[in-house]
C-alpha positions in Angstrom: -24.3 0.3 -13.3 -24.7 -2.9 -14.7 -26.2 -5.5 -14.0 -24.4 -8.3 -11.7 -25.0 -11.5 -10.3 -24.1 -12.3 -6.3 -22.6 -15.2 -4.6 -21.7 -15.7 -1.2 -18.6 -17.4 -0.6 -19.2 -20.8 1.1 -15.1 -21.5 1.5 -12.0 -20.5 -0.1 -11.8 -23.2 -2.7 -15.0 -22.3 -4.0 -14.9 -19.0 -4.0 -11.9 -19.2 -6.7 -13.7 -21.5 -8.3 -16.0 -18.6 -8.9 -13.6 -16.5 -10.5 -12.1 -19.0 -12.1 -15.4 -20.1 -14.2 -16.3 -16.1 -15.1 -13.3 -14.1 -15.7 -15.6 -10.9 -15.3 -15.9 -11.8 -11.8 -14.8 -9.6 -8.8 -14.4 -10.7 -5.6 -16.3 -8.4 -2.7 -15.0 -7.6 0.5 -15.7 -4.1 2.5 -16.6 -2.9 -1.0 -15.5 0.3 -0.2 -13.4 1.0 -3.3 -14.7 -1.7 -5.9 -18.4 0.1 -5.3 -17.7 3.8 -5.8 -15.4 2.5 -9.2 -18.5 0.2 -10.2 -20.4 3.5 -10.1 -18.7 5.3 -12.1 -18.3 2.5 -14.8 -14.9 1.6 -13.7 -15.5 -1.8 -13.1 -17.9 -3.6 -14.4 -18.4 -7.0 -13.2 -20.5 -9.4 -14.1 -20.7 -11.6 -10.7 -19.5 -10.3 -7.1 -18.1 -12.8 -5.0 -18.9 -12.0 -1.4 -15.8 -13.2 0.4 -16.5 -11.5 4.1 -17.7 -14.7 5.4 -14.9 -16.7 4.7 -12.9 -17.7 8.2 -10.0 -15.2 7.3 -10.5 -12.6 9.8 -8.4 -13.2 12.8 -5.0 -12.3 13.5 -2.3 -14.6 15.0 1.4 -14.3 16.5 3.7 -17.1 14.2 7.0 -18.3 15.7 9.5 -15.4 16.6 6.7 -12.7 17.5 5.7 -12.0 13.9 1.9 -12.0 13.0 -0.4 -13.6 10.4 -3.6 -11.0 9.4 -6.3 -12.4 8.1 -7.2 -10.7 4.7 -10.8 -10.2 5.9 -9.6 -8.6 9.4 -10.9 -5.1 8.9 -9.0 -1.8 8.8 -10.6 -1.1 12.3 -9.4 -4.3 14.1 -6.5 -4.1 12.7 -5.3 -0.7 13.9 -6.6 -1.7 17.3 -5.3 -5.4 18.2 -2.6 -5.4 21.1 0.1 -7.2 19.3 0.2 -4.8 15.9 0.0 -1.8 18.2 2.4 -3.0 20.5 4.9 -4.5 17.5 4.5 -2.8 14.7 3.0 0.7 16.0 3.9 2.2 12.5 1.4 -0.5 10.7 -1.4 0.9 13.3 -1.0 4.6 13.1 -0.7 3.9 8.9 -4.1 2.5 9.0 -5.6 5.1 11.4 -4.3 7.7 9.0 -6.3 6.5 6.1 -10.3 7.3 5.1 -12.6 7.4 7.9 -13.7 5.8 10.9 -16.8 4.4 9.5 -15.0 3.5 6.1 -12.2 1.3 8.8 -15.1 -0.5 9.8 -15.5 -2.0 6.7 -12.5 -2.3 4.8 -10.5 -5.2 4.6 -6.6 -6.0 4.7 -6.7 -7.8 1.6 -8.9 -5.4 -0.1 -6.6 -2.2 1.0 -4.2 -4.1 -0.7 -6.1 -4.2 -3.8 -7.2 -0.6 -4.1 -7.0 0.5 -7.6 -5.0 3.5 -8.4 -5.9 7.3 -7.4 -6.3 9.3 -10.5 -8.9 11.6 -11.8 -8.5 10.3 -15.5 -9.0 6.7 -14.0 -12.3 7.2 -12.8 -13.1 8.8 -15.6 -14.5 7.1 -18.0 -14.9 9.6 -20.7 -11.3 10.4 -20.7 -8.3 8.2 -22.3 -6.1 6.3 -19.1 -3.9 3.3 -20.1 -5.0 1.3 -17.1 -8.2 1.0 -18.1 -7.8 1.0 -21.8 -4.3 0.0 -22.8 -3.1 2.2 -25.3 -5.0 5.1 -25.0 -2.6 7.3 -23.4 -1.9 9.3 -20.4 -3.1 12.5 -20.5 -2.0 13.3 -16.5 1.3 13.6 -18.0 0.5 16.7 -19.4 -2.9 17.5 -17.4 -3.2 17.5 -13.8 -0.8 15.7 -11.9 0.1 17.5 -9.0 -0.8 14.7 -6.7 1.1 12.0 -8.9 4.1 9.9 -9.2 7.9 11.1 -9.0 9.5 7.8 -8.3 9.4 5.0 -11.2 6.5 6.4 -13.2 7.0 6.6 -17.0 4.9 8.0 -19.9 2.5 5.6 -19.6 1.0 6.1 -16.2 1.7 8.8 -13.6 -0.9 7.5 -10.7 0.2 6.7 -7.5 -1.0 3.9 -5.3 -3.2 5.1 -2.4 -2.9 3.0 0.3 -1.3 4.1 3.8 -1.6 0.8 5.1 0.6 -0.8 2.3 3.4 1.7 3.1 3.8 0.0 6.2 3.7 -3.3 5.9 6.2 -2.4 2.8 8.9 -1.1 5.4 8.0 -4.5 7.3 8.5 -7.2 4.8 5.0 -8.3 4.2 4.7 -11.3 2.6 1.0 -11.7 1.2 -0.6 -15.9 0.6 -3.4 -16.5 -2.3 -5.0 -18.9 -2.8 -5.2 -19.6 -7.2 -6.9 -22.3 -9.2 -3.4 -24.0 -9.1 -3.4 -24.2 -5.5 -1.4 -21.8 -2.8 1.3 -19.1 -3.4 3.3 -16.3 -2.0 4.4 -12.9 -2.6 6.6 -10.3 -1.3 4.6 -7.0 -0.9 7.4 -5.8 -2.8 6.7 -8.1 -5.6 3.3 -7.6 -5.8 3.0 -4.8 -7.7 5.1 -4.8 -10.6 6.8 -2.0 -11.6 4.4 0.5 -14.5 6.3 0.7 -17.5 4.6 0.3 -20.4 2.0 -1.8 -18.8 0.4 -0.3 -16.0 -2.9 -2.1 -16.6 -1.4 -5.5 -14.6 -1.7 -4.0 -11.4 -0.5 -6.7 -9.3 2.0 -9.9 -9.8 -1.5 -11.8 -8.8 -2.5 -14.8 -10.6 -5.6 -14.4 -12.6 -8.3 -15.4 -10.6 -6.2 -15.2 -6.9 -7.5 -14.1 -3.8 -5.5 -13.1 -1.3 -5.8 -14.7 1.9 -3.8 -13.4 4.0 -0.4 -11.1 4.8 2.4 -12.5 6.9 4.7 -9.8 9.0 7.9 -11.9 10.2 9.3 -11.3 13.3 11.3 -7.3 13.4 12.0 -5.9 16.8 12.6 -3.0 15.4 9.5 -2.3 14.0 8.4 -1.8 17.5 10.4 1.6 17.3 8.8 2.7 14.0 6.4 5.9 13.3 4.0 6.8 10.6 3.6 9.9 9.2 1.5 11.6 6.3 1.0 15.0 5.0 -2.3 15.8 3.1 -3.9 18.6 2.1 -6.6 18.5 5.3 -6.6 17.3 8.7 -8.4 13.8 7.8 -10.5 11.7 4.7 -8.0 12.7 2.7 -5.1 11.0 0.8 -1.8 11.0 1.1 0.4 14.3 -0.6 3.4 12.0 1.0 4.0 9.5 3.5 6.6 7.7 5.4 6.9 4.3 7.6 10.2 4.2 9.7 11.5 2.4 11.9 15.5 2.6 13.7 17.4 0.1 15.9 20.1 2.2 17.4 23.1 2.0 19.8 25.8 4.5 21.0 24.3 7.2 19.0 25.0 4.5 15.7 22.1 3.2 13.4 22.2 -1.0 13.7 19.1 -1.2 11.7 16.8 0.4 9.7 13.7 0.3 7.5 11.7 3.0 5.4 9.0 2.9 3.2 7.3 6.4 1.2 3.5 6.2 0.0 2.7 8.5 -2.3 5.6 9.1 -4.9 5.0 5.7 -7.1 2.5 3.6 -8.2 3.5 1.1 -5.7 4.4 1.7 -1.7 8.0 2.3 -2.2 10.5 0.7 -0.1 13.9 3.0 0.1 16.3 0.9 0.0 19.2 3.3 -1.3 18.2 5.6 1.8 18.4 2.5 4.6 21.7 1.6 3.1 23.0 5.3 3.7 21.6 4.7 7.1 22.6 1.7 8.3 26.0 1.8 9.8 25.9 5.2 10.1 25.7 8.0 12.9 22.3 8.9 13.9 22.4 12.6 13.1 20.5 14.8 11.1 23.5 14.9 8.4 22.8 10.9 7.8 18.9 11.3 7.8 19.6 14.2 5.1 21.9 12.2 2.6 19.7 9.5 3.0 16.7 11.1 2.0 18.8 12.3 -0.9 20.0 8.7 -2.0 16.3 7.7 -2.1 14.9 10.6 -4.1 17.9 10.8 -6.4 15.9 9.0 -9.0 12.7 11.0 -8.8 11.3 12.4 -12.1 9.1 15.2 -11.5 6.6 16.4 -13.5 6.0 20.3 -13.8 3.1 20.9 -11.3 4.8 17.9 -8.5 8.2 19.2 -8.3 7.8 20.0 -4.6 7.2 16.2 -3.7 10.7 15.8 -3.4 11.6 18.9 -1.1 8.5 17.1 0.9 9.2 14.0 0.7 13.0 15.2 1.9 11.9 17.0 4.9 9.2 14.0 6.1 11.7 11.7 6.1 14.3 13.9 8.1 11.4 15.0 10.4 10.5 11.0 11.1 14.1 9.8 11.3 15.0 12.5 13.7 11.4 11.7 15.8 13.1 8.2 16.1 16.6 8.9 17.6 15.5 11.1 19.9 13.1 8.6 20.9 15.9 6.5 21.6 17.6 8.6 23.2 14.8 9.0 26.1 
């Protein structure tokens, strides 16, 4: 590993002022992804800026029952605080499906967010990956990739994003603040990861130099008839083969409203917006959960060894949808 100097964070100004002056510079949160990638020579920073300190880490209701999250609230509080469980239930049981409990503990909103990519050629630094060296190729396309992308990939990069929480907050609207060193911005979650094409080494719409400071969830009452769901290949600590974040508003057996978001088919938390417009308007049978799945993952490129994604991805979002209406129905 190599050598790095440490800071504490005294504020948020500052702290950005101490990426801004080293552009090696990372800043440090939970740690629990940036220090397994510095050990394997992913990263390699020069200075860590300890951010953990920073008053970020509360979460509060904003006008119309939505929430602000701090972005150093960790995983674990998170998942357990009254008002996400009680709003956005989807958002709790997404972060309760991801790593461990002792990894929740530490992990932070904003650096979930930030997680790098999952891909065994990315952490490995003796093989070619165009997100760490642009240019040198992709050899998942060809190699193993049976855990990859089959929604807006391209020949350039296959990965796929690996956060469960970010699924959620997808289907919710998230808007996520920054603070840069030309003052305050916004994103969409939406916008913050740009789409891969042929450069899949900017990761996120961030400025250089931003930290995030927090993620806004506007006001949904329907997210407080949502459901998570993942499927991996064991029972916990494991990632995602495919996920889904739901959530229906409906009445007289007709869908009013609804939101969906898949984790684990892109390189980004994908928001189906092709399968909510199927939806939306529509009866609440297993017909319309079954062409809407199929509007979504119309697009979906394969590779040879990931084909059955899309019969999985299919058959979650059916399962999900249909857990929903009956739901409503009770």
């Amino acid at each position: 590993m190599r050598e790095f100097d440490y800071r504490r964070a005294q504020d948020v100004p500052g702290a950005v002022a101490l990426l801004t002056d080293d552009p090696e510079a990372r800043f440090l949160g939970g740690g629990t992804n940036l220090l397994d990638l510095m050990k394997a020579g992913v990263e390699r920073p020069a200075r860590l800026v300890d951010v953990r300190e920073l008053p970020l880490g509360s979460v509060q209701s904003t006008p119309g029952a939505g929430l602000r999250v701090g972005a150093t609230v960790t995983n674990s509080d998170l998942a357990a605080h009254p008002d996400v469980r009680r709003r956005y239930p989807a958002l709790t049981q997404a972060v309760l499906a991801g790593a461990s409990g002792q990894l929740r503990n530490m992990a932070t909103v904003g650096g979930n967010l930030l997680q790098r990519v999952r891909c065994g050629y990315f952490t490995d630094v003796s093989r070619p990956c165009n997100r760490r060296v642009p240019g040198s190729g992709c050899p998942a396309v060809t190699g193993e990739h049976h855990n990859h992308a089959v929604l807006g990939a391209s020949e350039h990069c296959v990965a796929v994003h690996p956060s469960d929480m970010a699924v959620a907050l997808t289907a919710f609207d998230a808007v996520v603040s920054y603070e840069s060193a030309d003052g305050p911005g916004e994103l969409p979650l939406t916008d913050l990861y740009p789409p891969v094409g042929d450069t899949p080494h900017r990761e996120t719409a961030l400025p250089p130099g931003a930290l995030i400071t927090a993620v806004t969830l506007p006001p949904a009452p329907v997210a407080a008839h949502s459901r998570y769901r993942k499927v991996r290949e064991r029972a916990s600590y494991a990632f995602a083969l495919g996920s889904v974040a739901a959530a229906l508003d409906i009445e007289d057996g007709v869908v009013r409203e609804a939101r969906l978001a898949l984790g684990a088919v892109a390189s980004r938390p994908w928001r189906a917006r092709a399968a909510e417009a199927v939806l939306t308007g529509a009866p609440a049978d297993g017909a319309t959960f079954a062409a809407a799945a199929d509007a979504e993952l119309a697009a979906a490129r394969p590779l040879p060894d990931n084909a059955y994604k899309v019969t999985l991805m299919r058959n979650l979002v059916v399962a999900v949808l249909t857990e929903l209406a009956e739901g409503a129905t009770r």
